[in-house]
KENURO-569521 format. One record per residue: x, y, z of N, C-alpha, C, CB in turn; residue number from 1; residue in one letter. Coordinates in pm, whole numbers. Atoms other than C-alpha are relative to their C-alpha. Glycine has a CB too. Layout:
! KENURO-569521
+--------+---------+--------+---------+----------+--------+--------+---------+--------+---------+----------+--------+-----+------+
! n_east ! n_north !   n_up ! ca_east ! ca_north !  ca_up ! c_east ! c_north !   c_up ! cb_east ! cb_north !  cb_up ! pos ! code !
+--------+---------+--------+---------+----------+--------+--------+---------+--------+---------+----------+--------+-----+------+
!      X !       Y !      Z !       X !        Y !      Z !      X !       Y !      Z !       X !        Y !      Z ! NUM !    A !
...
+--------+---------+--------+---------+----------+--------+--------+---------+--------+---------+----------+--------+-----+------+
This chain:
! KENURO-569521
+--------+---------+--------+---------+----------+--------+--------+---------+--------+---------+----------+--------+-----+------+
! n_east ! n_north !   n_up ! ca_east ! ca_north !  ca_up ! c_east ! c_north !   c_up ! cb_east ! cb_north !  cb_up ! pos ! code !
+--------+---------+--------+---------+----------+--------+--------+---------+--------+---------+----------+--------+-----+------+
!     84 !    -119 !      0 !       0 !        0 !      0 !     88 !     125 !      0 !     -95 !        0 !    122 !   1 !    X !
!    -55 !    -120 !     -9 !      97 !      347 !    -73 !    -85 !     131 !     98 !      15 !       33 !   -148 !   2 !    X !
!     78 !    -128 !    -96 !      -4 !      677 !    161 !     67 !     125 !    -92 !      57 !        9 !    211 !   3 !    X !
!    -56 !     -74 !     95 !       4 !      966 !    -30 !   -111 !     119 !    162 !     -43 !      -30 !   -229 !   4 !    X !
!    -11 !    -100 !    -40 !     -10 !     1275 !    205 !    -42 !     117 !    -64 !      95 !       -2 !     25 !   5 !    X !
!     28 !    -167 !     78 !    -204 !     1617 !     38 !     -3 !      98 !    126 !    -181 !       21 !    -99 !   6 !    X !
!    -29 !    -124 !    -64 !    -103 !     1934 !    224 !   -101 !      70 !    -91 !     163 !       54 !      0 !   7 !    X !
!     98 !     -98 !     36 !    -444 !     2134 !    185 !     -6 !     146 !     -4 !     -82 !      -22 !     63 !   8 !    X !
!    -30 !    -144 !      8 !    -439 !     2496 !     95 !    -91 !      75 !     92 !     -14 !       53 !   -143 !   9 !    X !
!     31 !     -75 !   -162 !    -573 !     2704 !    416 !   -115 !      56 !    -63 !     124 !      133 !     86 !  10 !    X !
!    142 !     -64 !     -7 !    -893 !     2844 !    200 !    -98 !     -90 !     -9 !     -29 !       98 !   -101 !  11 !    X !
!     50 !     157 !    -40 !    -998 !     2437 !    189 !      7 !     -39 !    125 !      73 !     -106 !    -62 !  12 !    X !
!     21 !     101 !    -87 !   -1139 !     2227 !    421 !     45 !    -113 !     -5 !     -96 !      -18 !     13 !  13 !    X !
!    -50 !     163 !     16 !    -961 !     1897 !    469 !   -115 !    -141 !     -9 !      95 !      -30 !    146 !  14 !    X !
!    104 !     123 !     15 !   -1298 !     1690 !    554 !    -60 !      26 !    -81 !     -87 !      -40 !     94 !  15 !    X !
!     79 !     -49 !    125 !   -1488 !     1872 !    298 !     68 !     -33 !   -103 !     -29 !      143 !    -10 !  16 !    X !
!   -108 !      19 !     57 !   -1202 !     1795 !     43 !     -5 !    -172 !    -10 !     120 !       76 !     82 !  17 !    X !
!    -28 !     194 !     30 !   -1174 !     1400 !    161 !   -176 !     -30 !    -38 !      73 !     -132 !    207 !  18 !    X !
!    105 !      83 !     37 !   -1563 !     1350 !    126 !    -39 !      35 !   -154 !    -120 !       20 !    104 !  19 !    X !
!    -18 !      19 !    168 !   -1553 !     1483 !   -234 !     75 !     -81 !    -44 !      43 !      101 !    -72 !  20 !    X !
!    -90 !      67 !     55 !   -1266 !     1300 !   -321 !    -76 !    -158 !     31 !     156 !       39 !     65 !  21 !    X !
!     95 !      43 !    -29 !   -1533 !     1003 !   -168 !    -37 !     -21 !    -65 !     -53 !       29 !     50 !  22 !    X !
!    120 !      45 !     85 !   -1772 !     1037 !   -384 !     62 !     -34 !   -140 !    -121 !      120 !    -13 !  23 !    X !
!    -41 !       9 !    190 !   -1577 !     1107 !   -712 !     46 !    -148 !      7 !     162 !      127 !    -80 !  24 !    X !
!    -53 !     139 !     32 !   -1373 !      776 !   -656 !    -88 !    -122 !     43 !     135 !      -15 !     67 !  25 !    X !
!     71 !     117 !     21 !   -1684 !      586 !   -581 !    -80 !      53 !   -116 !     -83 !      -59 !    127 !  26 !    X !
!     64 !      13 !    113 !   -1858 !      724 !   -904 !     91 !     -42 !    -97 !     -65 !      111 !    -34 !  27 !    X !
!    -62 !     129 !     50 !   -1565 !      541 !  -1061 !     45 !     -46 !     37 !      53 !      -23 !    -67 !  28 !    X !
!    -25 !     149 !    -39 !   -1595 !      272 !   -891 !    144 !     -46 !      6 !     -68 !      -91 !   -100 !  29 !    X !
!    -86 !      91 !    -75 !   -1317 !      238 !   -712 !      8 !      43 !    127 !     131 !      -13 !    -51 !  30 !    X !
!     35 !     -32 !   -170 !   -1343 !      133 !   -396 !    102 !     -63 !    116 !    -158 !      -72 !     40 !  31 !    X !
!   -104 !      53 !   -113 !   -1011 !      -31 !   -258 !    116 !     132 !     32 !      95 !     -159 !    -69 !  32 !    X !
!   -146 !     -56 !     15 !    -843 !      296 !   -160 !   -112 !      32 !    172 !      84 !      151 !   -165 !  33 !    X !
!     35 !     -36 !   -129 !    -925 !      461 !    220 !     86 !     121 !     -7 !      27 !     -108 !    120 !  34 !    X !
!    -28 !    -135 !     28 !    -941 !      840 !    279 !      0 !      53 !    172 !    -128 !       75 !   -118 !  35 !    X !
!     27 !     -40 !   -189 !    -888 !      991 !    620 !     66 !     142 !    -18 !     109 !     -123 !    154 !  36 !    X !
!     13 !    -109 !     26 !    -906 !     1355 !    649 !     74 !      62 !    166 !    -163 !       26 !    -53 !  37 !    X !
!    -69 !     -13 !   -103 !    -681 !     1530 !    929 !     -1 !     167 !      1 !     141 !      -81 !    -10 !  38 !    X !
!     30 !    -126 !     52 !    -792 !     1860 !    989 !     81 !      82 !     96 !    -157 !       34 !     -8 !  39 !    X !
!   -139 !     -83 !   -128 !    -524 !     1988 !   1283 !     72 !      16 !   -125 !     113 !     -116 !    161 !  40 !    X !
!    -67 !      -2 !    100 !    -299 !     1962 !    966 !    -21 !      31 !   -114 !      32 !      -72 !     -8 !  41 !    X !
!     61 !     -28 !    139 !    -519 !     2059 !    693 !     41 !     -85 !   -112 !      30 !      135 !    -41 !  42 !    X !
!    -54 !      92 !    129 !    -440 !     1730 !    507 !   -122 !    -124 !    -54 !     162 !      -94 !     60 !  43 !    X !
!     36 !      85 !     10 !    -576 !     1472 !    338 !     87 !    -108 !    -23 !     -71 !       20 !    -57 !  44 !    X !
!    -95 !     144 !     12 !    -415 !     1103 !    369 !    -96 !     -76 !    -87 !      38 !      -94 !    163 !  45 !    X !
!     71 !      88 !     95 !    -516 !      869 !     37 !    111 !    -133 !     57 !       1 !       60 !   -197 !  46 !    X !
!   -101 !     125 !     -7 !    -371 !      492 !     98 !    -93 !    -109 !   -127 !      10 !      -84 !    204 !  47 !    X !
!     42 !      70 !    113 !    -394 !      315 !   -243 !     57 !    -153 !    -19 !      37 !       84 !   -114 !  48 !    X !
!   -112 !      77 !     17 !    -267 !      -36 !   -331 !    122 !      14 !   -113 !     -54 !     -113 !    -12 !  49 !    X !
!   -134 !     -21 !     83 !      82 !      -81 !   -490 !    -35 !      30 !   -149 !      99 !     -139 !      4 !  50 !    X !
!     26 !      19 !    146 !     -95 !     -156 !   -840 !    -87 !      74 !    -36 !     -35 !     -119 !    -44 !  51 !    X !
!    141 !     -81 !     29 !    -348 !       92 !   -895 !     64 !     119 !    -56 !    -108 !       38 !    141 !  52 !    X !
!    -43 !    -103 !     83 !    -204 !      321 !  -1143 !    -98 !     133 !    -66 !      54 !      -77 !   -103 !  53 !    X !
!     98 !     -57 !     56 !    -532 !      409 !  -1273 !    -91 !      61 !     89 !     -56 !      -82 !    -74 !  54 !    X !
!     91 !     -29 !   -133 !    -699 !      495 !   -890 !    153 !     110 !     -2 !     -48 !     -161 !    162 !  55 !    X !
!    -76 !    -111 !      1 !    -372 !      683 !   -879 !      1 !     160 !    -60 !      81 !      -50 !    -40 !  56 !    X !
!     10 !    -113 !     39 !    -409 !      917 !  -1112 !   -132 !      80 !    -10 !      54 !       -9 !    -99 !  57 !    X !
!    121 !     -61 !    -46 !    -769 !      983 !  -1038 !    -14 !     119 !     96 !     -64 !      -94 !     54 !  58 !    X !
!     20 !     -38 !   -124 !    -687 !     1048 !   -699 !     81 !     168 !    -75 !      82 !     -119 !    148 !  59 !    X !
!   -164 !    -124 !     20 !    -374 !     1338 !   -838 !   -143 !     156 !    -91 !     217 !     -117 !   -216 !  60 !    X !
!     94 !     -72 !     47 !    -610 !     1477 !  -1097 !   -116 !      99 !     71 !     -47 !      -84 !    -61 !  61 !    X !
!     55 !     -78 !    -80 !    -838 !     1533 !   -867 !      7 !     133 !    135 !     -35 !      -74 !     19 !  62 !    X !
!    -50 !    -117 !   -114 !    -626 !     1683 !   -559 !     77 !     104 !    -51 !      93 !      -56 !    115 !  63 !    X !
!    -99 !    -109 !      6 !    -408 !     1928 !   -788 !    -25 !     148 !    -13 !      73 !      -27 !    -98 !  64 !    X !
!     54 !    -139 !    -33 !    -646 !     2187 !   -723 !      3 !      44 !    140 !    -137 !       10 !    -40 !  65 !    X !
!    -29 !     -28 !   -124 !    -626 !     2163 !   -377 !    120 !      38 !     42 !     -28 !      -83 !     61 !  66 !    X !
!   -124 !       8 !    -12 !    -302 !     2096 !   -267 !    135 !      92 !     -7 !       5 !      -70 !    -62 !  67 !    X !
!   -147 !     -70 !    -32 !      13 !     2295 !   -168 !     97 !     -99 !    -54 !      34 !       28 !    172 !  68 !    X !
!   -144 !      91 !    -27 !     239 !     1971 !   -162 !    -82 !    -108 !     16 !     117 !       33 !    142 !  69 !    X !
!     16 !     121 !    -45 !     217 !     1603 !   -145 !    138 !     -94 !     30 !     -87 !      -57 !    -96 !  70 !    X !
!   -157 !      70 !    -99 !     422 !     1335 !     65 !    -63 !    -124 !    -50 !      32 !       19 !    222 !  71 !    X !
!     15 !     112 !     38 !     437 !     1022 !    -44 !     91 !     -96 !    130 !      48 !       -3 !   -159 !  72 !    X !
!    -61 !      87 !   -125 !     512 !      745 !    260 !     26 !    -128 !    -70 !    -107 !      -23 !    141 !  73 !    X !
+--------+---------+--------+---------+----------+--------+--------+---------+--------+---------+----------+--------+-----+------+
């Protein structure tokens, strides 16, 4: 599994932010990733599996409006 770390930009909400990101990646249907929203930090944490290239770039697409920075663990 990968953790991919988004550093949220301070005029976003982090839980508001992970439950969109929610919905979009269950309206395509995919549903093996887990989103946890950390709002002391204004981040969102995505954890995808190793092989999901295509949930990957969903997820990117989607956060590079948000996002300051991402950390990859």
């Amino acid at each position: 599994m990968k953790n991919y770390r988004y550093l949220i930009e301070d005029k976003f909400d982090a839980n508001s932010i992970a439950n969109d990101l929610r919905v979009q990646l269950n309206v395509n249907r995919f549903d093996n990733v887990t989103i946890k929203a950390v709002n002391q930090r204004n981040e969102v944490i995505v954890q995808v599996p190793d092989s999901s290239d295509h949930l990957e770039i969903a997820v990117e697409s989607f956060m590079e409006n948000y996002q300051t920075g991402v950390i990859l663990e």
